[in-house]
C-alpha positions as CSV (number, residue, x, y, z in Angstrom):
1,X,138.3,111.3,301.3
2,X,139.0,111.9,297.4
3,X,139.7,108.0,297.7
4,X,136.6,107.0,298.8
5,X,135.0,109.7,297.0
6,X,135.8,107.9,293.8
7,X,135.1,103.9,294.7
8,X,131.4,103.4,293.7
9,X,129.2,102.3,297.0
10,X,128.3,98.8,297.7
11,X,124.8,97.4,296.0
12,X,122.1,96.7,298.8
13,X,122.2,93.1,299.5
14,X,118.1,93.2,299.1
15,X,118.1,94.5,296.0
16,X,120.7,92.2,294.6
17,X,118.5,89.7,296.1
18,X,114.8,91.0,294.6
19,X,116.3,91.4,291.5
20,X,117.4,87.6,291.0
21,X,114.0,86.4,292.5
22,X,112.7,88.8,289.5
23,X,115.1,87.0,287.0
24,X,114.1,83.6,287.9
25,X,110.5,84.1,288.0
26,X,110.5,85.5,284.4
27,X,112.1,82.5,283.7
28,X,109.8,80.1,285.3
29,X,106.5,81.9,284.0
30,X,108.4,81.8,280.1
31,X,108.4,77.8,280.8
32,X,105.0,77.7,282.6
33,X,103.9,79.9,279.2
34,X,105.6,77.4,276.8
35,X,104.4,74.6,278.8
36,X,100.9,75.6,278.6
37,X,100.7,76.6,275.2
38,X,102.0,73.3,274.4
39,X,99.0,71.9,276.7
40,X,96.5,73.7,274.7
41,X,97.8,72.9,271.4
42,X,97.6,69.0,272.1
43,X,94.1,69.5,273.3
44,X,93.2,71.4,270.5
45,X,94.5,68.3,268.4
46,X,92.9,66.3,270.0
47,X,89.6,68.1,269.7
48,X,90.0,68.0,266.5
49,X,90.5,64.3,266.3
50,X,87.5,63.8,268.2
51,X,85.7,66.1,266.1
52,X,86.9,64.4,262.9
53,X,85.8,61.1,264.3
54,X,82.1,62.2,265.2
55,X,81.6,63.3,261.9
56,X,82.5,60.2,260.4
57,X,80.5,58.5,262.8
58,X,77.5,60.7,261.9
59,X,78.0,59.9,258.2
60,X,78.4,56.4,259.0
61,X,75.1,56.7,260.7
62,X,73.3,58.6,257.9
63,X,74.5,55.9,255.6
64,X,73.5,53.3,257.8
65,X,70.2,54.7,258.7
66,X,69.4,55.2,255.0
67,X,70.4,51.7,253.6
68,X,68.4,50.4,256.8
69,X,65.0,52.4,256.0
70,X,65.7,51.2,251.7
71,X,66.0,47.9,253.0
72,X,62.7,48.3,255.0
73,X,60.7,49.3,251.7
74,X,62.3,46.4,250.0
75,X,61.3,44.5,252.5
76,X,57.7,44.9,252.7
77,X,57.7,45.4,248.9
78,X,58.9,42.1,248.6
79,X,56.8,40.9,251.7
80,X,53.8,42.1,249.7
81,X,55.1,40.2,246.5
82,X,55.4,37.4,248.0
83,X,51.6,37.4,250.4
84,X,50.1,37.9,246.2
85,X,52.1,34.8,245.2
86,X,51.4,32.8,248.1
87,X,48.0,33.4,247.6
88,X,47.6,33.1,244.2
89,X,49.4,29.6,244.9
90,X,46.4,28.8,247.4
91,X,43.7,29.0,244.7
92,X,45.5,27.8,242.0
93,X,45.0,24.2,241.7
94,X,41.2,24.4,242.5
95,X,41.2,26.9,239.7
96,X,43.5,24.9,237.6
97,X,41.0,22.2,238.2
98,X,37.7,24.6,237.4
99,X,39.5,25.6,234.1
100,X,40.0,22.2,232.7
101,X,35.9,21.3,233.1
102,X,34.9,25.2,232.6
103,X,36.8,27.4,229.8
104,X,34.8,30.1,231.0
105,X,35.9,29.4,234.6
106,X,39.4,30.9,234.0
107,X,38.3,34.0,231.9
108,X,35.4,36.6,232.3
109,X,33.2,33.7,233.7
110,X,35.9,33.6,236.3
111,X,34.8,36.9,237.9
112,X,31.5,35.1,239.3
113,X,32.3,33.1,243.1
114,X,29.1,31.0,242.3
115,X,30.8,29.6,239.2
116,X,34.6,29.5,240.2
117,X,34.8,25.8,240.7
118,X,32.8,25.2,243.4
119,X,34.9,25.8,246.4
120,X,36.3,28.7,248.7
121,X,39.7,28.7,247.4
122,X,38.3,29.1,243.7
123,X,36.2,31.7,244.6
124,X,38.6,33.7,246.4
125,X,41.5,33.3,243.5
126,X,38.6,34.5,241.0
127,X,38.2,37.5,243.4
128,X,42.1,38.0,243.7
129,X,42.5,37.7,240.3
130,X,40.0,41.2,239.2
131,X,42.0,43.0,242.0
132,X,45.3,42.2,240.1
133,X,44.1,43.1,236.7
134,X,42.9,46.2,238.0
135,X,39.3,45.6,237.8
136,X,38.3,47.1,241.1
137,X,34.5,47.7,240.8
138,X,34.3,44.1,239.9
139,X,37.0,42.5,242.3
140,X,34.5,44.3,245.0
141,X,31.6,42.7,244.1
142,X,33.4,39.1,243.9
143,X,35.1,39.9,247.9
144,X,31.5,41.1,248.3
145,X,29.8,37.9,247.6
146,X,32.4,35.3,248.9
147,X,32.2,36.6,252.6
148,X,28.2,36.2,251.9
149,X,28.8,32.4,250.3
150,X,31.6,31.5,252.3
151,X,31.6,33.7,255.9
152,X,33.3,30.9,257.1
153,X,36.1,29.9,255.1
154,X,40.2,30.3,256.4
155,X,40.0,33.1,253.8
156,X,37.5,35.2,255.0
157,X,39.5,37.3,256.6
158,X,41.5,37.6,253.8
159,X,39.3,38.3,251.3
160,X,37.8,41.2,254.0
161,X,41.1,42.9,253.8
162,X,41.6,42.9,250.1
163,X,37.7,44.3,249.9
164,X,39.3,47.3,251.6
165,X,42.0,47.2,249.4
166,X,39.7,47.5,246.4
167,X,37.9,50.3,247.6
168,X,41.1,52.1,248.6
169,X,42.7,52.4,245.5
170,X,39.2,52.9,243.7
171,X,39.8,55.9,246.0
172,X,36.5,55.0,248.2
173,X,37.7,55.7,251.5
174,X,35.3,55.7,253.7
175,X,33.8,52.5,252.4
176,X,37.3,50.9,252.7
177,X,38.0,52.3,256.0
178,X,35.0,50.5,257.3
179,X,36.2,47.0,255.3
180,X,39.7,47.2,256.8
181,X,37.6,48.4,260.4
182,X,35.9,45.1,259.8
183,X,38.9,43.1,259.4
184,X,40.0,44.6,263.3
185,X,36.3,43.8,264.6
186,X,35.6,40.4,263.0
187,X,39.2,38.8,262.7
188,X,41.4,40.4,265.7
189,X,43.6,37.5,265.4
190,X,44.0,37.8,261.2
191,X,47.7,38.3,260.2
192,X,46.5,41.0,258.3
193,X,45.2,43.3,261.3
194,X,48.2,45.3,261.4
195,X,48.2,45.9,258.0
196,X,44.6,46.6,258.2
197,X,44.9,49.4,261.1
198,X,47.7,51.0,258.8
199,X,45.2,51.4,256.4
200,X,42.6,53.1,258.3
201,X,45.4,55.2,259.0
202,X,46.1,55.8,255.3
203,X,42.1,56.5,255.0
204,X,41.5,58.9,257.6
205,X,44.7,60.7,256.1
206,X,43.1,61.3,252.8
207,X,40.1,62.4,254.4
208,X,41.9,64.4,256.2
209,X,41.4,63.5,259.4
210,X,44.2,64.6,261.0
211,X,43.8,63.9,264.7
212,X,42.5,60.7,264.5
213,X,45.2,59.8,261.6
214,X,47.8,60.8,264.1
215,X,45.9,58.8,266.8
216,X,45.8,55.4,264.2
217,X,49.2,55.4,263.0
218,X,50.5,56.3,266.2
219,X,48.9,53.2,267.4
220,X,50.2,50.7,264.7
221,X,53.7,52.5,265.2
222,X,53.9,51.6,269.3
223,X,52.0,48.1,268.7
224,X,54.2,47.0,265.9
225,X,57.4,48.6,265.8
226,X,59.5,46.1,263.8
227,X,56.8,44.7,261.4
228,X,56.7,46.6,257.9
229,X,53.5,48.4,258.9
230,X,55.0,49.8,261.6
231,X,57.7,51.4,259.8
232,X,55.1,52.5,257.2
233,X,52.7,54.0,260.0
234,X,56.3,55.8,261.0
235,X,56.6,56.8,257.6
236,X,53.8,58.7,257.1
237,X,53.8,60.3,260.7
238,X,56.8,61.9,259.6
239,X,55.4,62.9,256.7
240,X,52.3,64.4,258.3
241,X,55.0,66.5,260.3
242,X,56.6,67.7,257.6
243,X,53.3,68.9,256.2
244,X,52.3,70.2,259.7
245,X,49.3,68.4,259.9
């Protein structure tokens, strides 16, 4: 009995057993952990990538959104250059012409369509001409005069638009939103009719006219979309926005 009393009893088989299924579950849910954690790290990198990379792509965009709104103003700076040139070129060899007969033809004298050599072309240069040198109240009377003399000429339409333009920057607005009007009414095929619509835009704007502002530029924005008015009419919607107009 002492014998026995002193060997130590036998470990239940179940326990032994529990306690090993505890072991190797500890160690399965330390790997799972690791695993896991090694998981969420790599996704976090690559988050992080992403993330770097949509940044870059919004600065790319930014950039590319800029230079492509520059080269927009550029581009109808330089449109509008070039329209001036082209159609100073138009009149000037029937004003080179006047000039050589009439000294008077290619200086003050020049102002008057019923002396400018005779012809459309001259008439309409002499009108240009006042609206380049800034001589609005007379370049109106000259646009004035050739759509009476010459209603029918290739230029008339031209020379309606650039009567608006006159009275714009002389700051006349509603006289020149009714020229460019005219140019939509009379000429609704003129190259110039988007341009034109812009402008009563513009007008209505300085009169502040909000709605119908809204309502013209909106229109010249949806209609022409890629010309340089559209963009413009754009332009100053955003603007208006800004001001909360």
């Amino acid at each position: 009995m002492a014998g026995c009393a002193n060997t130590p009893p036998e470990e239940d088989p179940v326990q032994i057993k529990l306690k090993d299924l505890d072991t190797r579950l500890e160690r399965i849910e330390r790997v799972v952990a690791n695993q896991s954690l090694l998981e969420l790290a790599n996704q976090i990198d690559a988050l992080r990538n992403d993330l770097r990379g949509m940044h870059n792509d919004v600065d790319q965009l930014s950039n590319n959104l800029e230079a492509s709104r520059k080269q927009q103003r550029d581009l109808y700076a330089d449109l509008d250059r070039r329209m001036k040139s082209l159609e100073s070129r138009g009149g000037g060899a029937a004003g080179a012409a006047a000039g050589s007969g009439d000294a008077g033809a290619s200086g003050a004298g020049g102002a008057d369509t019923s002396t400018a050599g005779g012809d459309d072309k001259a008439a309409y240069q002499a009108a240009f001409n006042l609206l380049k040198d800034s001589q609005y109240d007379r370049a109106i009377a000259a646009f004035q005069k050739f759509l009476i003399v010459y209603s029918d000429s290739s230029l008339a339409d031209n020379a309606q638009y650039w009567l608006g333009e006159a009275y714009y920057v002389n700051k006349s607005f509603p006289e020149a939103q009714a020229a460019f009007q005219r140019v939509i009414d009379k000429y609704p095929q003129s190259r110039k009719r988007p341009d034109a619509l812009l402008k009563i835009g513009y007008c209505q704007y300085e009169s502040k006219q909000w709605d119908l502002a809204k309502g013209t530029l909106s229109q010249v924005a949806t209609q022409f979309p890629d010309a340089p008015a559209g963009h413009l009419a754009q332009q100053r919607l955003d603007k208006m926005a800004t001001e909360k107009h």
